[in-house]
N, C-alpha and C positions, 0 to 999 in steps of 0.2 A: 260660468266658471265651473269647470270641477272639481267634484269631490274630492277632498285631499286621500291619499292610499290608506289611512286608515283607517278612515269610513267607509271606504269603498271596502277595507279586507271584512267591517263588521258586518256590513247589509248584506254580504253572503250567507251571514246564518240563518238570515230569514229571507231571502229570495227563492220563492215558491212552496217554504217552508212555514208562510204563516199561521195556517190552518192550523196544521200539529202541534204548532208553538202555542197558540191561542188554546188546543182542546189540553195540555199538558198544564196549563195555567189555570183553567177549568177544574182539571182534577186536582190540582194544588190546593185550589181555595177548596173545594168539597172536602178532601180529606182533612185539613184544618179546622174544619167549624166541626168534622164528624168528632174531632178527639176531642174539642170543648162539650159537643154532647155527651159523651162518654161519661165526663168530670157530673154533668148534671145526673145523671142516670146515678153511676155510684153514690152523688149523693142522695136521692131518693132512697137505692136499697137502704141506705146509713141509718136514714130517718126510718124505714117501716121495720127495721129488725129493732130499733130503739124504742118502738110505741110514738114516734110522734103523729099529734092528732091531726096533720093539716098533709100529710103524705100523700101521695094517691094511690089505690088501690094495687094492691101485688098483681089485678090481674090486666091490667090496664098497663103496668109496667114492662108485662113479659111482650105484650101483643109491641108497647116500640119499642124493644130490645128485636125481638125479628125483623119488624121493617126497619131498625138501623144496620143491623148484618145484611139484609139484602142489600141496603142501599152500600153500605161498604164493600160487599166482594164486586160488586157492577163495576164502580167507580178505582174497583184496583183493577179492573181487566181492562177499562180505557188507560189508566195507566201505564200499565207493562204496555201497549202499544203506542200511545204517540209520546212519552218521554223519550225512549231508545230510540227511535222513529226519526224525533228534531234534532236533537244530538247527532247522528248517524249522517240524515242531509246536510246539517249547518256542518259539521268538521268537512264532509267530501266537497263542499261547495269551495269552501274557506280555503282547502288546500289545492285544488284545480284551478282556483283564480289565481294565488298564489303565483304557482305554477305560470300560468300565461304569463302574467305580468314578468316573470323571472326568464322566459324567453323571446321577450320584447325589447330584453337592454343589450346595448350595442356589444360588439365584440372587444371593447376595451374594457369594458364591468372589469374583470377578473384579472385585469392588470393592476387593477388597484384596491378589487375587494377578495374578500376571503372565503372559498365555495364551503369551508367549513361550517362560515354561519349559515348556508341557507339550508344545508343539512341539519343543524339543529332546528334552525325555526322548523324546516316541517317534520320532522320527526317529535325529538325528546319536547320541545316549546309546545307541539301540538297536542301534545299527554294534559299537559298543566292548562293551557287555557278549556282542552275539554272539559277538565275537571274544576279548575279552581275559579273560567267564567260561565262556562254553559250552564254544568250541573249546578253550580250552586244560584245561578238566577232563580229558579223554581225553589231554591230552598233560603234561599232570602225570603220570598212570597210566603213560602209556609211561614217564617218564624215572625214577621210585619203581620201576618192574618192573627194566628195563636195568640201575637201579644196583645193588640187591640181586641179582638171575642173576649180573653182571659180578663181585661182589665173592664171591660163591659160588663162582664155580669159579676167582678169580685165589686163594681161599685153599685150593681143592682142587690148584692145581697148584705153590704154591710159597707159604706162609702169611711167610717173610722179606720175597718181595718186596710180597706184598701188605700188609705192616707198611708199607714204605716209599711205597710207593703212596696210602697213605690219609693218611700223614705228609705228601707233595706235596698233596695234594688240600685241605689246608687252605688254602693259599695264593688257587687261585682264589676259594673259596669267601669269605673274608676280606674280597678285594675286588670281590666282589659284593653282599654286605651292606653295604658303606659306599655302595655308592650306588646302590642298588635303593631303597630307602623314596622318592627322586625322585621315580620315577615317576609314584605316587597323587597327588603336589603336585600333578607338570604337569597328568598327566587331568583335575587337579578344575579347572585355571583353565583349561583347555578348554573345558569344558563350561560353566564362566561366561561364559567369554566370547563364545561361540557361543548364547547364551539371549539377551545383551545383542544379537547382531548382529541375531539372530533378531526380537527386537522392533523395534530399528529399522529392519528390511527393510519389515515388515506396518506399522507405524508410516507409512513410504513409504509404501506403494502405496495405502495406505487414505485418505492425503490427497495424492494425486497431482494430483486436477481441483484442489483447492486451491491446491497449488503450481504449478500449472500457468496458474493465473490472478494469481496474483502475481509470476510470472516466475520462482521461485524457485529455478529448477531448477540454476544454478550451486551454490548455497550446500548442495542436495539431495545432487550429488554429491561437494562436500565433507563431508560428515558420512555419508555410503554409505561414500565413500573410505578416510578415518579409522576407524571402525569394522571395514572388512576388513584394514586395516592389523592391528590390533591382534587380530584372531582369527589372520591368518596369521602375525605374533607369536608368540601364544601355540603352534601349532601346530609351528611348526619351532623354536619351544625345546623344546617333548616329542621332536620325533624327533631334537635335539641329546643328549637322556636320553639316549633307548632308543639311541642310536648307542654313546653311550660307556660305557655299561652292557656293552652286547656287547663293544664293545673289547676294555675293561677285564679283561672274564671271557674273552676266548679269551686274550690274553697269556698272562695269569697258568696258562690251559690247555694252550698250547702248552710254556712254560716245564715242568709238570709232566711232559708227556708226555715232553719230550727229557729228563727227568730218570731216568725210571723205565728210558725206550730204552737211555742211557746203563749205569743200574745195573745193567738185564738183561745186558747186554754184558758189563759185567765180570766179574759171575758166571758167565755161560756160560763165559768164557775162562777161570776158574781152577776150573772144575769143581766146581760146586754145584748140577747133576744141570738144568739148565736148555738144551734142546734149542733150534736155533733156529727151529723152531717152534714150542715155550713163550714165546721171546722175540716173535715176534710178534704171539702173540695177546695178551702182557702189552699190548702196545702196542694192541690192538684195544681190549683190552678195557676199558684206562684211558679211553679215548674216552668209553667209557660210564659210566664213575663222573665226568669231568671234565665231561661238560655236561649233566647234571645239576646239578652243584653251581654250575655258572655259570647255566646257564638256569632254575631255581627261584624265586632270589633275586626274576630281572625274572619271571617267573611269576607267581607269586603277588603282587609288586606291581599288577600289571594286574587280580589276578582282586579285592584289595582294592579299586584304584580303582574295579573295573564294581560290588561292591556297594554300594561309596560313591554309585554314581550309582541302583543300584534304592534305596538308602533314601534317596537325596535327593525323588525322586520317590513313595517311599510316606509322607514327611513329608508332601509337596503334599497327596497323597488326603485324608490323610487330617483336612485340616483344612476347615471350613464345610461335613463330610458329610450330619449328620443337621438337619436344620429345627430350631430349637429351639421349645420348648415341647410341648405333648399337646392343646391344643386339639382341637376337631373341627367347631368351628362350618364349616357347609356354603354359607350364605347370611344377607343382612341382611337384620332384619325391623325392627329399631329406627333406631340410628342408626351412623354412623361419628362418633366423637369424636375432634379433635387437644386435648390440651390441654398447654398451656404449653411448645409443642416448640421446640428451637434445633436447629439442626442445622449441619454446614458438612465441607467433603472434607479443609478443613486446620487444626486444630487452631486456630490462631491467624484465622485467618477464619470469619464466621458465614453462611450464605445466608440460611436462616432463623434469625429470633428471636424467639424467647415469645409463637412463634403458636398463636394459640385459635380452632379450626372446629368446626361440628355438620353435616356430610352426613345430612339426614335421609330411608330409605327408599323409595323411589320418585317422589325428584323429581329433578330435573337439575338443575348450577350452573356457573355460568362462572366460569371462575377469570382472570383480565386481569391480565397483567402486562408488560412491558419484560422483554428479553431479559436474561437472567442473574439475574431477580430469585429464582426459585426453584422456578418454576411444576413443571418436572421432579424437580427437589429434592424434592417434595411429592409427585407422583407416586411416587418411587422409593421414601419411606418406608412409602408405602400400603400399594404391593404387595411389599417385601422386608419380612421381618422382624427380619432380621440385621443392619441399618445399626445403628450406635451414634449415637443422639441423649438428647438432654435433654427430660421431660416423657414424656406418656403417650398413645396414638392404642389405642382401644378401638374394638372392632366389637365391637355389643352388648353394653355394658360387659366383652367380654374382650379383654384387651391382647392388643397384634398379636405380639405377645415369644412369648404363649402360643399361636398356629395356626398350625402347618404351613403353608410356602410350597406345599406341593402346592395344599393348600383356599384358598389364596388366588389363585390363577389358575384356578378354574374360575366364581372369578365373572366378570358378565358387566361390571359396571361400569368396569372400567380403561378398556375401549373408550372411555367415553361423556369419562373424564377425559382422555384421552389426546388427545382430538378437541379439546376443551372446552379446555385447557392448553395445545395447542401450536399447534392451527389456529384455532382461532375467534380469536384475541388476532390474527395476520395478518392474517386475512379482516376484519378492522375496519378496522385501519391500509391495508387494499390500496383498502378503497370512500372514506377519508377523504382518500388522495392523488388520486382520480379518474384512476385507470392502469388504463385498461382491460384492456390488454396483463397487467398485474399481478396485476387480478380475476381473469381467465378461467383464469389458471396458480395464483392459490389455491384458487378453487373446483372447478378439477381434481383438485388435491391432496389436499385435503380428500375430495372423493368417492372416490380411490384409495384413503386412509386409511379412510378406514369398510369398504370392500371389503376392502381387505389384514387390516385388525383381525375381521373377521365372518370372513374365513379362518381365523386363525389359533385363535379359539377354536372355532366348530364343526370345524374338525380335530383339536384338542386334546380334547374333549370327546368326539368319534369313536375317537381315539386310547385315552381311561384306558377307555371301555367295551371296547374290545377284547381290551384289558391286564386287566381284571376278569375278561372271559369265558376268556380264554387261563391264568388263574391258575386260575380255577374248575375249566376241564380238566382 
């Protein structure tokens, strides 16, 4: 069985990407244990500038404060190269597979879905999961390492205060759960609302000479307007979240901290073996159990939302992937049969209705009609096989249900229908008005269509033999 598309969109981040992902994790964990050494170091200095008698030597502390800065700038220079590094392969990987998958599905996809969302998943969706599941993997690891080291040695130096410590630590933690789950809301209406602008930007520009000939351009940027309105809406209500998410979690952090400050103090002063150097680094070291438990909550919110957005988009993949049927017919040798077909785009409207044709074999037919009567409607049933209509359309007594959209664009006939359905029915009405000016621009057009169509399939046809020889290889 395979991997369902979501899984498949995630293991692109680490297909042949493990090594850097693995040496990034590497530096993760090093740079985590290096800032709990840090907390031990300051508290040494603590103690030897206080006279305490059990500190170790001033000179013994200088020799690992240099081998900690060596070992830190090392370990930031494998850094800066394999974090940018995994990031950089896992997003190109994610979005080139992406990609293929997205030109695997059949030519009826976008009769019934929206190219606006796939422009968002790989663009604006592609920003947020960089950010909010790659980056922050490695920054999960930091804040899981810092809090366990932290809570390790705050119970190797005083397991009271670390009782009380992790007693405070509820607190922030409490009121980051109440309102961390926000964030995946806001992301998702993000990301709707930016698929909605996305459409009607290309929506624009695609009938710009349109509105440009109807004047229409006032009412254009009223509906441009309104639409950005309601993206930067939804935008600065997320970064209203993620503001008060943070808030929320440093109060309730800072509140611990001066709690813990506090209790060390009092125990140091009535003598329960607490140095004030232990007292400092209680205080360093809470830093490191307290954001953690406030930055996890909004963490892991974000890395929910980005998968909400990879499986919003392996929903998309993976619907109108495979052609349906098994057919294999390659060419007509009999006939093309419609019979008793209705068809229409809106359930309550019909273009066609309980029409019956016989295309027989190598001859030509003009199909004449008045605009919007169906002439394309007809074409489009031809050559998709995935429209839902009523009745039956057989090449060579096999339904079109049963061949592959690939075998049906490598015939050659769409050409002849495409001419025949959408220029010849013109070309009538342009010599009927006696506009000469009118002739001369359809049978331009007309000769440009049979060029552009005689492109498109001898390239296409140049194209799957390549694709054959290149398999073969």
């Amino acid at each position: 069985m395979n991997k369902s598309m979501k899984k498949q969109l995630i293991s692109q981040f680490y297909r042949n990407n493990k090594f850097v992902f693995i040496m990034a994790i590497i530096c993760t964990l090093v740079f985590s244990m290096l800032r709990l050494v840090l907390s031990w170091i300051m508290q040494q200095l603590i103690d030897i500038a206080s006279g305490e008698p059990n500190a170790i030597p001033l000179t013994s502390l200088v020799i690992i404060i240099i081998g900690y800065l060596i070992v830190f700038v090392f370990v930031f220079m494998l850094t800066r190269f394999s974090q940018p590094k995994y990031i950089k392969q896992a997003i190109q990987q994610y979005k080139n597979y992406a990609f293929i998958k997205l030109t695997e599905k059949s030519t009826a996809a976008f009769y019934d879905e929206s190219t606006a969302g796939y422009l968002s998943a790989l663009t604006n969706d592609v920003v947020s999961i960089e950010t909010d599941y790659l980056s922050q993997q490695l920054s999960v690891i930091r804040l899981v390492v810092t809090f366990v080291g932290a809570l390790t040695m705050m119970i190797w130096y005083s397991p009271l205060m670390t009782a009380i410590a992790l007693g405070l630590t509820v607190l922030p933690l409490v009121s980051s759960l109440l309102v961390g789950n926000q964030l995946k809301k806001a992301a998702q209406r993000v990301s709707d609302q930016n698929k909605s602008f996305t459409a009607t930007l290309r929506e624009c520009l695609d009938g710009f000479s349109v509105i440009k000939s109807f004047r229409a351009e006032k009412e254009l940027r009223k509906v441009f307007s309104s639409n950005n309105e309601l993206l930067e809406d939804e935008k600065c209500a997320k970064s209203r979240t993620t503001i008060l998410v943070e808030m929320i979690g440093s109060i309730a952090g800072i509140i611990a901290q001066l709690g813990v400050f506090i209790t060390c103090t009092y125990l140091a002063l009535f003598g329960y073996g607490l140095t004030p150097g232990v007292v400092i680094v209680f205080v360093n070291l809470m830093n490191y159990m307290v954001q953690p438990v406030t930055e996890l909550p909004r963490l892991l919110s974000n890395r929910k939302a980005a998968l909400g957005l990879i499986e919003k988009l392996a929903t998309s993949l993976e619907q109108n992937t495979t052609p349906p049927g098994n057919g294999c017919a390659s060419n007509i040798s009999s006939d093309i049969l419609v019979k008793g077909v209705s068809f229409g785009y809106d359930d309550n409207k019909e273009i066609l209705h309980n029409i019956s044709i016989r295309f027989e074999a190598g001859k030509a037919y003009a199909i004449v009609g008045k605009s919007g009567s169906g002439k394309s409607s007809l074409l489009n049933l031809l050559m998709i096989p995935g429209l839902k209509y009523n009745g039956q359309i057989l090449f060579d007594k096999t339904d079109i249900r049963n061949i592959p959209s690939e075998t049906l664009y490598e015939l050659v006939f769409p050409i002849l229908i495409i001419f025949l359905c959408c220029v010849l029915p013109n070309f009538i009405r342009s010599i009927e008005t006696n506009d000469p000016l009118t002739t001369v621009f359809t049978v331009f057009f007309a000769i440009m269509t049979l060029l552009y169509s005689y492109l498109i399939v001898y390239c296409g046809l140049k194209l799957r033999k390549l694709r054959k020889k290149y398999r073969n290889d």
